[in-house]
Backbone as CSV, one residue per row, in Angstrom:
resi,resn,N_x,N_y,N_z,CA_x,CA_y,CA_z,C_x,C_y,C_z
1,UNK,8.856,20.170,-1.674,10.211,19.668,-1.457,10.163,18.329,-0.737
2,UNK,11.125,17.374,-1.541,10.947,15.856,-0.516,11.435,16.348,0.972
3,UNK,10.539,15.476,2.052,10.921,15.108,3.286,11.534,14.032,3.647
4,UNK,12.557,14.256,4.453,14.261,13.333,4.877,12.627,12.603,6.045
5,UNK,12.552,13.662,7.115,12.359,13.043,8.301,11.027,13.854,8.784
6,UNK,10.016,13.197,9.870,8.728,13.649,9.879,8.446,12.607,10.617
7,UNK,8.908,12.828,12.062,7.801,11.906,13.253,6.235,12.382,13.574
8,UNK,5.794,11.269,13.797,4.257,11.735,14.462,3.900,13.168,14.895
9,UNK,4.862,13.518,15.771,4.675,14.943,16.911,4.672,15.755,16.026
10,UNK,5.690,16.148,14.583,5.909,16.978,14.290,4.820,16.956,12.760
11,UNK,4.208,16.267,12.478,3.064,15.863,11.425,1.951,16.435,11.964
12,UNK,2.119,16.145,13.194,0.851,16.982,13.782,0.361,18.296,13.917
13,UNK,1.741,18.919,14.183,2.147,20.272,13.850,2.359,20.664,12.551
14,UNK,2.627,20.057,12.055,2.117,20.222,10.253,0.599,20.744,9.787
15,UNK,0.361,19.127,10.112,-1.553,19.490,9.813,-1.642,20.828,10.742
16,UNK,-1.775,21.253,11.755,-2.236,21.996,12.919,-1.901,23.250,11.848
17,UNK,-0.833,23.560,10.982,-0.464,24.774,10.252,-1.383,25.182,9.586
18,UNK,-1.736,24.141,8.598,-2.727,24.339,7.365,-3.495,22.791,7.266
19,UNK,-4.054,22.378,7.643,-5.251,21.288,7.391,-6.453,21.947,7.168
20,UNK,-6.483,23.188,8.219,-8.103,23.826,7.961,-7.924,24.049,6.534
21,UNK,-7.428,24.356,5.856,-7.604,25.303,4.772,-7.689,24.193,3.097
22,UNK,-7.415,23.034,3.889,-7.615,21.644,2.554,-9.302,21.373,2.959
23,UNK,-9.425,21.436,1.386,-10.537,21.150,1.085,-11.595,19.625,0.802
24,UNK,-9.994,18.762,-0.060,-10.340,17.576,-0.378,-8.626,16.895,0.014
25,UNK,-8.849,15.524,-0.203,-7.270,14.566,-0.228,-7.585,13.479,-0.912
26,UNK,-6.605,12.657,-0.872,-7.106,11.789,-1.929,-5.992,10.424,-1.182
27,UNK,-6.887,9.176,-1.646,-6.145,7.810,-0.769,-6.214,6.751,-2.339
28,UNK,-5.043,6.024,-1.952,-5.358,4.684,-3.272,-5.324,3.413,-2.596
29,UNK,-5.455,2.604,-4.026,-5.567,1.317,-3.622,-5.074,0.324,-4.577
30,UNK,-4.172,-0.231,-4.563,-3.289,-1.132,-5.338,-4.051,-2.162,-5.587
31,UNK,-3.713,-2.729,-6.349,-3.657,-4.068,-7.429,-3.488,-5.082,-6.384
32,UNK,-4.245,-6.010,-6.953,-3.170,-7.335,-6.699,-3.435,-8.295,-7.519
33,UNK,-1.754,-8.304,-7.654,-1.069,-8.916,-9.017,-1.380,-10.689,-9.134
34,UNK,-1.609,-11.380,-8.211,-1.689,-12.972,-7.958,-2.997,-13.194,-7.284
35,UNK,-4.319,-12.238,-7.706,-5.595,-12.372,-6.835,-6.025,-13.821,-6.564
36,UNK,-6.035,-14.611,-8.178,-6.647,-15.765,-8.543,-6.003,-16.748,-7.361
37,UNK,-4.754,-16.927,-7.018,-3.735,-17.795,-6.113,-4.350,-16.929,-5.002
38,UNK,-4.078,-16.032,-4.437,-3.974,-15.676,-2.890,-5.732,-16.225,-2.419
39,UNK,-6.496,-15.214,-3.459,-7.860,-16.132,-3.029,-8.415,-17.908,-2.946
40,UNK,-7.307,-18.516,-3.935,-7.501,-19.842,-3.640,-6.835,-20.261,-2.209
41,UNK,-5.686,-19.419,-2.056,-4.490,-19.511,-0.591,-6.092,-19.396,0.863
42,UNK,-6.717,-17.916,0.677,-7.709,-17.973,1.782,-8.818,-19.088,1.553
43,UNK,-9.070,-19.478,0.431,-10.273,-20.663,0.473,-9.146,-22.085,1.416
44,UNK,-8.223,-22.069,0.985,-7.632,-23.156,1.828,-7.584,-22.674,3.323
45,UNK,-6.745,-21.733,3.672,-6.360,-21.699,4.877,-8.212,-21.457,6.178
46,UNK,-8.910,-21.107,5.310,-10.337,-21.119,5.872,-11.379,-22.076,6.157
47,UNK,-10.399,-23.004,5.656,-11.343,-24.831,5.528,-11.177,-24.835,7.315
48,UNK,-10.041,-24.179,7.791,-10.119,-24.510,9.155,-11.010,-24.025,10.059
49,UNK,-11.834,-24.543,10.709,-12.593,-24.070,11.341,-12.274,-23.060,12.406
50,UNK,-11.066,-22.920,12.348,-10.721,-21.988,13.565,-10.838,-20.197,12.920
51,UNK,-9.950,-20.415,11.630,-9.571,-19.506,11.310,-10.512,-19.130,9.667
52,UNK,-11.398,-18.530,10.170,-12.697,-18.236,9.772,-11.977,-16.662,8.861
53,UNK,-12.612,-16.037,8.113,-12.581,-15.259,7.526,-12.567,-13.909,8.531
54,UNK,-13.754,-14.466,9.499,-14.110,-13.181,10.408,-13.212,-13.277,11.620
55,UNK,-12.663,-14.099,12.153,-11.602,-14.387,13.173,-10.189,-13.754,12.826
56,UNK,-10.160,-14.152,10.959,-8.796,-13.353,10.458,-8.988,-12.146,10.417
57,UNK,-9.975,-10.986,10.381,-10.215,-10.006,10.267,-9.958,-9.500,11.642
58,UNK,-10.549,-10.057,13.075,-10.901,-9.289,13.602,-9.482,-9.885,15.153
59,UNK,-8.659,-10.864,14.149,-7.193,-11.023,15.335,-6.179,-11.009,14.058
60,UNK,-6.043,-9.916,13.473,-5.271,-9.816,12.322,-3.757,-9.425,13.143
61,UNK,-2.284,-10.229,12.663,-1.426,-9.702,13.507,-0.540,-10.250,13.292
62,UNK,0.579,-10.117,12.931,2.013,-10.905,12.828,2.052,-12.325,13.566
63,UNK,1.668,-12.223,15.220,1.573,-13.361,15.502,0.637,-14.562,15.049
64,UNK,-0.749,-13.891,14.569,-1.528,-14.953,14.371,-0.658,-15.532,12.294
65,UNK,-0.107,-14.836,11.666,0.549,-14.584,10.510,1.172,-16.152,10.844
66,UNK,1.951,-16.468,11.794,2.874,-16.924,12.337,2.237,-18.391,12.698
67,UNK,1.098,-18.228,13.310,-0.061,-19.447,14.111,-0.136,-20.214,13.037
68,UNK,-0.909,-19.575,11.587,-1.324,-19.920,10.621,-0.362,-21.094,9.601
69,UNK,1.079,-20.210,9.648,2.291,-20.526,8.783,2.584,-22.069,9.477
70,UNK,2.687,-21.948,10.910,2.832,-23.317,11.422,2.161,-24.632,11.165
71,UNK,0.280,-24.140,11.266,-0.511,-24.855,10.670,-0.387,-25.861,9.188
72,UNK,0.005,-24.784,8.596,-0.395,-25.504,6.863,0.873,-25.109,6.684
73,UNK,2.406,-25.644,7.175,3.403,-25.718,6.964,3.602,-27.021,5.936
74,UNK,3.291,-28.114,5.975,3.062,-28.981,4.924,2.002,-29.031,4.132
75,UNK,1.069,-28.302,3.954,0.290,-27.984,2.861,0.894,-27.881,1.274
76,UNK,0.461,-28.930,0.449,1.047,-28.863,-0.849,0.218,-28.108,-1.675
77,UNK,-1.406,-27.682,-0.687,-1.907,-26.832,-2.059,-1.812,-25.291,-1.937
78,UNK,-0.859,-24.810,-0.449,-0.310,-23.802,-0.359,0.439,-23.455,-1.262
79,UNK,1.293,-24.152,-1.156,2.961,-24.336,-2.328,3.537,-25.668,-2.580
80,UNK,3.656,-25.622,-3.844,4.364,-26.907,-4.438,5.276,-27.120,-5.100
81,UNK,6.388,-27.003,-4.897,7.955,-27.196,-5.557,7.447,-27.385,-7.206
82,UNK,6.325,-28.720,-7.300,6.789,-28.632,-9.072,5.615,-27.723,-9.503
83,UNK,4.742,-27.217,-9.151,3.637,-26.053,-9.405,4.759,-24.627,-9.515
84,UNK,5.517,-24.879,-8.828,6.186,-23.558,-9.192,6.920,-23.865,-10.432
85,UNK,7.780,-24.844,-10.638,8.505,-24.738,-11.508,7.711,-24.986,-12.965
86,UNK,6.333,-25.588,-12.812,6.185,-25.179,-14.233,5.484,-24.080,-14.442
87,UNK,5.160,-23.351,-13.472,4.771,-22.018,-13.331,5.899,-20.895,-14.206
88,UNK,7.186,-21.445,-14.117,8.240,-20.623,-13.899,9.162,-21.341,-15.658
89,UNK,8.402,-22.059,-15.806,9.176,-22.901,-17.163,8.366,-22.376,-18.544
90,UNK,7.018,-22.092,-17.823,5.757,-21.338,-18.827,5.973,-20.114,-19.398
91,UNK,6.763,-19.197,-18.415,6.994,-17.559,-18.222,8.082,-17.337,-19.611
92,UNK,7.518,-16.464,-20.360,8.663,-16.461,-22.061,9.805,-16.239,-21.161
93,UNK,10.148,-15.295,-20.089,10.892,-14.224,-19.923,12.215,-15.310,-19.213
94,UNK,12.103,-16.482,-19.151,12.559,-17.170,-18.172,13.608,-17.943,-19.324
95,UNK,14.855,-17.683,-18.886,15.974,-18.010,-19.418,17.236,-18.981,-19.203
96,UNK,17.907,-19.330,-19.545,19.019,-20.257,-18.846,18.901,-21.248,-17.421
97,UNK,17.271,-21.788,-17.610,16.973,-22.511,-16.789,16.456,-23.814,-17.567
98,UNK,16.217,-24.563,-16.634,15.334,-26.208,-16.723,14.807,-26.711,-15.635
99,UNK,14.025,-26.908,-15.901,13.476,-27.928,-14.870,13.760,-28.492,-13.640
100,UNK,14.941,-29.076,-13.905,15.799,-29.965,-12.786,16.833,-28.791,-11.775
101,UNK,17.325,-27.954,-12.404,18.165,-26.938,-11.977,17.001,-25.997,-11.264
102,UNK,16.050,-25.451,-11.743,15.270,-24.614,-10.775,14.276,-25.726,-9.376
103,UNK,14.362,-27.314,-9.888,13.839,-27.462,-8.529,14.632,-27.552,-7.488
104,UNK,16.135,-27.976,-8.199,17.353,-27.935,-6.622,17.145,-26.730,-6.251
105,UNK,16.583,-25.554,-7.000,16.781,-24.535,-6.057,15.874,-24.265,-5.650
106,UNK,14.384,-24.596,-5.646,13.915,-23.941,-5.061,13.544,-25.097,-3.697
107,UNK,13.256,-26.704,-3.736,13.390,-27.001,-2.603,14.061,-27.030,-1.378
108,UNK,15.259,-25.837,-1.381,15.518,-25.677,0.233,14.947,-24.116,0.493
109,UNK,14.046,-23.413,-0.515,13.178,-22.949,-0.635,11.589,-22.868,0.194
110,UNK,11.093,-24.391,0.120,9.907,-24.493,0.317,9.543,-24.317,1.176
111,UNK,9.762,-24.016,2.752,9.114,-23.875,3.833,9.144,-21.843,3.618
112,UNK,10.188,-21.364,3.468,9.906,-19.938,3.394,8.857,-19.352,2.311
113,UNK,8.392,-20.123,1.136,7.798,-19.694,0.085,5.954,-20.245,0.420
114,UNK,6.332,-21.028,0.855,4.841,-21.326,1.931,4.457,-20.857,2.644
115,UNK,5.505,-20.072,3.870,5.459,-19.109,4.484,4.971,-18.050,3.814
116,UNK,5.201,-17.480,2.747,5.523,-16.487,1.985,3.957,-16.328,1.456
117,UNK,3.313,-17.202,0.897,2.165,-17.373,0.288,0.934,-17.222,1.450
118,UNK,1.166,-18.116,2.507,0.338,-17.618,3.784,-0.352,-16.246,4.162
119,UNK,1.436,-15.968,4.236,1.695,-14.324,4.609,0.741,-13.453,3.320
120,UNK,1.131,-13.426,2.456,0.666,-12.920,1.093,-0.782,-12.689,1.307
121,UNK,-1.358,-14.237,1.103,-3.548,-14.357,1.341,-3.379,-13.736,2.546
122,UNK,-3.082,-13.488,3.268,-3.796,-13.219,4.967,-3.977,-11.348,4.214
123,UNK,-2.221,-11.122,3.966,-2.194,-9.608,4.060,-3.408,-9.283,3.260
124,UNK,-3.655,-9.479,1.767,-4.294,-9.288,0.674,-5.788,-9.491,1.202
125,UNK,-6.546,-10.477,1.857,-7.562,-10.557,2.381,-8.088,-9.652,3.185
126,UNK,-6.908,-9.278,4.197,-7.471,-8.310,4.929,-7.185,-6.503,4.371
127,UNK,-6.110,-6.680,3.589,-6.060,-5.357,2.917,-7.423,-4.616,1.878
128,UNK,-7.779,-6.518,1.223,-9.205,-5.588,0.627,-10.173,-5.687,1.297
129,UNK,-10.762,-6.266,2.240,-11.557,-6.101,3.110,-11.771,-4.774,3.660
130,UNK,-10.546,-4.258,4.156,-10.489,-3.061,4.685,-10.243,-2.146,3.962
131,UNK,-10.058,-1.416,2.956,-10.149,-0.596,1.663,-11.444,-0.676,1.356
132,UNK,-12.192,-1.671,0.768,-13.606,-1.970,0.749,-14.606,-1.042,1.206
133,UNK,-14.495,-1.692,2.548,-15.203,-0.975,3.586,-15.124,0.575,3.763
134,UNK,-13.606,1.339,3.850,-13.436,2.025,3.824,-14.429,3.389,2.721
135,UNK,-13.801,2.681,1.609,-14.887,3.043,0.248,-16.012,3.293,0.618
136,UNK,-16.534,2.323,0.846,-18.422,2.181,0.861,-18.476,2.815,2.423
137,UNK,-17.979,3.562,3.064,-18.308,4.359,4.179,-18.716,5.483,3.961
138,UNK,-17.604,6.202,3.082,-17.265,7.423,2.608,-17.615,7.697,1.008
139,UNK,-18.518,6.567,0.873,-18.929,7.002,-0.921,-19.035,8.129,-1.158
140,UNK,-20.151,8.794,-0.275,-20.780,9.933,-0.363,-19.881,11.143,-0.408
141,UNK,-18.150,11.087,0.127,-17.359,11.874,0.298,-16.442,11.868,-1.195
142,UNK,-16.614,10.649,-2.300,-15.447,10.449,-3.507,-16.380,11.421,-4.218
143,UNK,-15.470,12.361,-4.623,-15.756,13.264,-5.757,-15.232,13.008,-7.224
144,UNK,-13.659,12.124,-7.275,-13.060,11.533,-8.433,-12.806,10.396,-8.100
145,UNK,-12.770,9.587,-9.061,-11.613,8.299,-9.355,-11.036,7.941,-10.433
146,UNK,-9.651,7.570,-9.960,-8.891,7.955,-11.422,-8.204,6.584,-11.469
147,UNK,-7.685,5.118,-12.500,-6.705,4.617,-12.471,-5.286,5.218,-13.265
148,UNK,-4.412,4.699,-12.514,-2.984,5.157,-12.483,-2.344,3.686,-13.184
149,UNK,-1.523,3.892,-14.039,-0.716,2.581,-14.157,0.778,3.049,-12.984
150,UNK,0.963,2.335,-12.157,1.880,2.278,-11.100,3.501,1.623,-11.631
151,UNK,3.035,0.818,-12.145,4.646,0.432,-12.573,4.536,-0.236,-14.006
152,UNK,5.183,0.896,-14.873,4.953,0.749,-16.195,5.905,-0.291,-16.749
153,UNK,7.018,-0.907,-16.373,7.886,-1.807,-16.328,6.983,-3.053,-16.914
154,UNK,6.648,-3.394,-15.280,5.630,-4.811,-15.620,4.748,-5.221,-16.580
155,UNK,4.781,-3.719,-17.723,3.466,-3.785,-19.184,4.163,-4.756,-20.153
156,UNK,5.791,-5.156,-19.770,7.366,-5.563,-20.733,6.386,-7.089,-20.260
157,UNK,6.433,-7.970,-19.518,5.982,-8.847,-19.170,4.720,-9.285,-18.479
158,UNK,3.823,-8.340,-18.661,2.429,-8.648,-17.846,1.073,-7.870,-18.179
159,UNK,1.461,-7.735,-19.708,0.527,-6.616,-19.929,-0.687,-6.703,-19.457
160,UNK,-1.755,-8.020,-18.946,-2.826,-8.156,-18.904,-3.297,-7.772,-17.580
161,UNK,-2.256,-7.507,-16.749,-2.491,-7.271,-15.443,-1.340,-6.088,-14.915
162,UNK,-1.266,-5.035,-15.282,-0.418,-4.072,-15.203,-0.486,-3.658,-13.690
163,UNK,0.185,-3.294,-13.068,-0.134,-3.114,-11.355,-0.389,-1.340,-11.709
164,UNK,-1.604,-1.067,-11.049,-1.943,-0.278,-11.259,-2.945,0.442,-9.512
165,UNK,-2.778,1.168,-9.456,-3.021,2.134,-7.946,-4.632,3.218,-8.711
166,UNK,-5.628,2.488,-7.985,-6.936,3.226,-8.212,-7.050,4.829,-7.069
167,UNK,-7.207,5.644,-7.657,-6.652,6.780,-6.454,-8.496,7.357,-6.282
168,UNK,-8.441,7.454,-5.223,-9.973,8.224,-4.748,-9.797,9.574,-4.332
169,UNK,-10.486,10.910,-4.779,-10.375,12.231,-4.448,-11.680,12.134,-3.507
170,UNK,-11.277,12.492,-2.043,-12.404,12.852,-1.109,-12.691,14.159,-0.756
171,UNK,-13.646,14.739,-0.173,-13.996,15.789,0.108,-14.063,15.377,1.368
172,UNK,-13.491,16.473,2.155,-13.041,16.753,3.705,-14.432,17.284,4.256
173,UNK,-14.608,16.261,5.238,-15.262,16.814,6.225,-14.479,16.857,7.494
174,UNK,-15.883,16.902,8.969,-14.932,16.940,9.864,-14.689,15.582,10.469
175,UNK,-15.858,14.669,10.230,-15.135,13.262,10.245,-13.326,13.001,9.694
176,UNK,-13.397,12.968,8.768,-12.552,12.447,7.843,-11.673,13.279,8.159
177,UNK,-10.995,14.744,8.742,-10.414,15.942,9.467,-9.488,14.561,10.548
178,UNK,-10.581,14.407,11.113,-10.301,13.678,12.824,-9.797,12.320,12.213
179,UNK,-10.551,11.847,11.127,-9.196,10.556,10.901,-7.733,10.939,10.621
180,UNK,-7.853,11.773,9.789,-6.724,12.232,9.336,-5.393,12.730,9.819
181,UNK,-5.785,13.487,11.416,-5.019,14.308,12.476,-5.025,12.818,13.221
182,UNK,-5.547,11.694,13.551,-5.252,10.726,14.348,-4.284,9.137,14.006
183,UNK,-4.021,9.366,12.567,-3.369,8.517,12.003,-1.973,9.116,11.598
184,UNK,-1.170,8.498,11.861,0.513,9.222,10.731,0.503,9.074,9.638
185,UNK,0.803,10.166,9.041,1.024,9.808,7.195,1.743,8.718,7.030
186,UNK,2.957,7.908,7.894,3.515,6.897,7.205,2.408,5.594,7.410
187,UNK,1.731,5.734,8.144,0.464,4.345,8.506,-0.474,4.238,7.338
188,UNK,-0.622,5.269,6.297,-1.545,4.939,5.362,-0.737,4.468,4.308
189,UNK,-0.652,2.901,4.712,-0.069,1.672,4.278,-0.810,0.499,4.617
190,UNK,-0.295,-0.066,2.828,-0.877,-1.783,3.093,-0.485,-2.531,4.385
191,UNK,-0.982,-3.575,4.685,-2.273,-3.986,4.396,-3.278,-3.387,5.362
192,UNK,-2.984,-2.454,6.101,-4.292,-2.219,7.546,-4.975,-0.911,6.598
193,UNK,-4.586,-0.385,5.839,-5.091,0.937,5.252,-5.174,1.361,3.894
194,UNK,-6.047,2.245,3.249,-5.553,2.911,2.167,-4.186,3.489,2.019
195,UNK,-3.901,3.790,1.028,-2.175,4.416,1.105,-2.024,5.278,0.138
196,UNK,-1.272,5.984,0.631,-1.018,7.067,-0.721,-1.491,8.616,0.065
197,UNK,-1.740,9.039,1.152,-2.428,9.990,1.549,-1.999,11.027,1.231
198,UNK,-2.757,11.857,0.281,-2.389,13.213,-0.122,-3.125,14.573,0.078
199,UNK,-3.160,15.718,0.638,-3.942,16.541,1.007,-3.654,17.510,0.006
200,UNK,-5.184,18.435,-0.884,-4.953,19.154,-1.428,-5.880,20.369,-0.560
201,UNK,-4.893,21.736,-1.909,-5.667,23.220,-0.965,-5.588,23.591,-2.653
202,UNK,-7.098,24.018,-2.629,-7.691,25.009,-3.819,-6.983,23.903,-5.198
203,UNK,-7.172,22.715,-5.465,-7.025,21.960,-6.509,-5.735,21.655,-6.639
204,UNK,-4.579,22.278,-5.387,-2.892,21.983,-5.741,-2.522,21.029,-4.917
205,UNK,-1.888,20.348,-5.070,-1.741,19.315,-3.597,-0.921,19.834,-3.079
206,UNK,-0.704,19.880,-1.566,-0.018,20.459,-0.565,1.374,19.368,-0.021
207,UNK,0.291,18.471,0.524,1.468,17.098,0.963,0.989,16.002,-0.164
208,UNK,2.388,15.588,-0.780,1.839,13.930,-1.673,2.692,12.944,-1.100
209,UNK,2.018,11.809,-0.847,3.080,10.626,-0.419,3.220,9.358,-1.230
210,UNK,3.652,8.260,-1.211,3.639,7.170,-1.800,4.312,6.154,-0.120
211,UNK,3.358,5.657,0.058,3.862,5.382,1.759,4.933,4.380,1.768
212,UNK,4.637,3.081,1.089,5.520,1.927,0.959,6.912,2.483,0.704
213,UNK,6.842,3.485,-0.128,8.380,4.124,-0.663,8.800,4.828,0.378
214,UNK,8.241,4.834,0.723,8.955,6.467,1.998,8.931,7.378,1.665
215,UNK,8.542,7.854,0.312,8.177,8.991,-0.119,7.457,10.271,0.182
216,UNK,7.685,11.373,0.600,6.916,12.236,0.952,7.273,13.473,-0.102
217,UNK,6.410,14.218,0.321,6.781,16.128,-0.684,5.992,16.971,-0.275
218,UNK,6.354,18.407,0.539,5.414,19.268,0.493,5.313,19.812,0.061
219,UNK,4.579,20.393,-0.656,4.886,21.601,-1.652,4.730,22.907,-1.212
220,UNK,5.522,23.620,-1.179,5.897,25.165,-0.280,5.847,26.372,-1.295
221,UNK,4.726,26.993,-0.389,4.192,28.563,-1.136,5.794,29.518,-0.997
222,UNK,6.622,29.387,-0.041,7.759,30.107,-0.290,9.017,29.844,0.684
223,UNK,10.122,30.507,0.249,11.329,30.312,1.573,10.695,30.498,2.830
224,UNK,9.533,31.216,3.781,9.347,31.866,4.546,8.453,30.482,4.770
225,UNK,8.122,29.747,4.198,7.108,28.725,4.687,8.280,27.648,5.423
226,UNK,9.429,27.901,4.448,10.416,25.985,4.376,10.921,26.812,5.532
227,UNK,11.538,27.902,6.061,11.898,27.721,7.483,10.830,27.823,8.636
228,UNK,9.901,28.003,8.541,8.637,27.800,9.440,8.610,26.358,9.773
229,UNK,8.487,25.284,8.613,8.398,24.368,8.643,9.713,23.849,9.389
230,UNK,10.807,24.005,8.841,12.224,23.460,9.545,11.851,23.771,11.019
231,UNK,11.573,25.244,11.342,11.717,24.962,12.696,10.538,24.663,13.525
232,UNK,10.048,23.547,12.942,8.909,22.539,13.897,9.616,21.604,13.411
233,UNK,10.331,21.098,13.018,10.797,20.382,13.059,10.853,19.076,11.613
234,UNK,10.400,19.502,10.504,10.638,18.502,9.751,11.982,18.892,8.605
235,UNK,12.560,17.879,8.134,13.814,17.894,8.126,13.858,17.168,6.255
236,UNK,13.850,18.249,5.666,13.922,18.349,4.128,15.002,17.638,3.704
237,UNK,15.417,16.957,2.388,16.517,16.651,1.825,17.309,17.588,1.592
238,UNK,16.884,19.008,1.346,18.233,19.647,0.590,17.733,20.816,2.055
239,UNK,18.783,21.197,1.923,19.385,22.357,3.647,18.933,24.002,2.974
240,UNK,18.304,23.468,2.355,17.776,25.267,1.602,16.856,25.327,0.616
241,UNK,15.829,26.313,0.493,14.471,26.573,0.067,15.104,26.057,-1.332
242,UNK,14.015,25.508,-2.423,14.191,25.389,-3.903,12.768,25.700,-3.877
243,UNK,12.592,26.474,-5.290,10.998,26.796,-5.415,10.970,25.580,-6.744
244,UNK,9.846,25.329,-6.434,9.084,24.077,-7.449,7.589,24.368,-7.801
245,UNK,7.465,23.759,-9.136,5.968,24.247,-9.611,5.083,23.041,-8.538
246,UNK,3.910,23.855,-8.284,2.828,23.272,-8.012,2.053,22.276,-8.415
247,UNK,1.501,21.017,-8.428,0.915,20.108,-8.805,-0.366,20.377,-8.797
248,UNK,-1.073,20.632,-9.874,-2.569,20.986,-9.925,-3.548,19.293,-10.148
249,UNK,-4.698,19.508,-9.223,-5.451,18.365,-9.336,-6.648,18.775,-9.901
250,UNK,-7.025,18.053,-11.472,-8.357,18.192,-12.357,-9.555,17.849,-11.338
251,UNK,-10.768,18.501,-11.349,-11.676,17.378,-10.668,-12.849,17.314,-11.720
């Protein structure tokens, strides 16, 4: 059943119910849709000697987000008013425009879309960095990997690069136990984390999330579970048990 509401305290008391009894879970890892640009964005913003690859990694933070944006605020090979527009004149999908009309609009544009692009390479740099790593920690723990097409929409205009969410099935140890009980399900989110955290028991998934969405679901063995659960406190969309089929995971 979707979950309305689910603070830290009461997630904890969740897992604390049934975590022993999951066997494996599973984390993803998104696409990114503009790699070729954001990685040219970090080859620029890294010419600076300050702000080193390993400096962005290891003072990663809204404020430094902010340090950066100030820096290469006039940077034209960040963003460029007419790079966009023939970016945007190229696109079939692009209609009842010209040239002249999309640059009035987008130059009172340009300082937020520079901003925007900054923001973008920093997140994306450090999001795969850290997924990466993550991976190659825990190889030894992926039992599956599966790609997902994530948003089938974008196949209408982008077939070559479909955004698509690579999902990893892990096997639980007690490492990976203790990450799991020390992080909130809503934190396994871009860019500091894998995302998507889902815990299964005996091949069914128990909790599935989609974090960016706010999405949650537990899936409940019966009425006698959904008021157990209510009264610790997590707080369902609908005010009364619905039974729902189980989600079985192939391995």
């Amino acid at each position: 059943m979707y979950v309305n509401k689910m603070n830290n305290e009461v997630y904890k008391k969740v897992l604390d119910y049934k975590l022993d009894k999951c066997k494996y879970f599973s984390l993803a890892i998104y696409t990114n849709q503009r790699k070729e640009e954001t990685n040219k964005h970090i080859d620029i913003i890294t010419t600076n000697s300050k702000y080193t690859k390993n400096f962005i990694l290891n003072n990663f933070s809204e404020e430094l987000i902010k340090e950066v944006c100030e820096f290469f605020k006039d940077n034209q090979g960040i963003y460029n008013v007419d790079e966009h527009v023939k970016e945007i004149m190229a696109n079939p999908f692009s209609i009842n425009s010209n040239e002249e009309e999309e640059k009035r609009r987008l130059i009172p544009l340009e300082e937020y879309n520079r901003d925007e692009c900054v923001k973008n390479a920093i997140y994306w740099f450090v999001y795969d960095r850290i997924t990466n790593d993550f991976i190659c920690k825990y190889k030894d723990s992926i039992i599956k990997i599966e790609d997902e097409i994530y948003d089938e929409h974008c196949l209408e205009y982008n077939k070559d690069q479909p955004i698509y969410r690579r999902i990893y099935i892990f096997k639980l140890n007690d490492e990976l136990k203790k990450i799991i009980k020390e992080i909130n399900l809503c934190d396994w989110s871009y860019p500091t984390r894998l995302e998507d955290l889902c815990l299964i028991i005996d091949n069914y998934l128990w909790i599935y999330s989609i974090t960016h969405e706010d999405e949650f679901n537990i899936y409940l063995e019966n009425e006698e579970e959904y008021n157990y659960l209510k009264s610790i406190g997590v707080e369902f969309w609908k005010d009364h048990y619905i039974k729902e089929e189980k989600y079985k995971i192939d391995f």
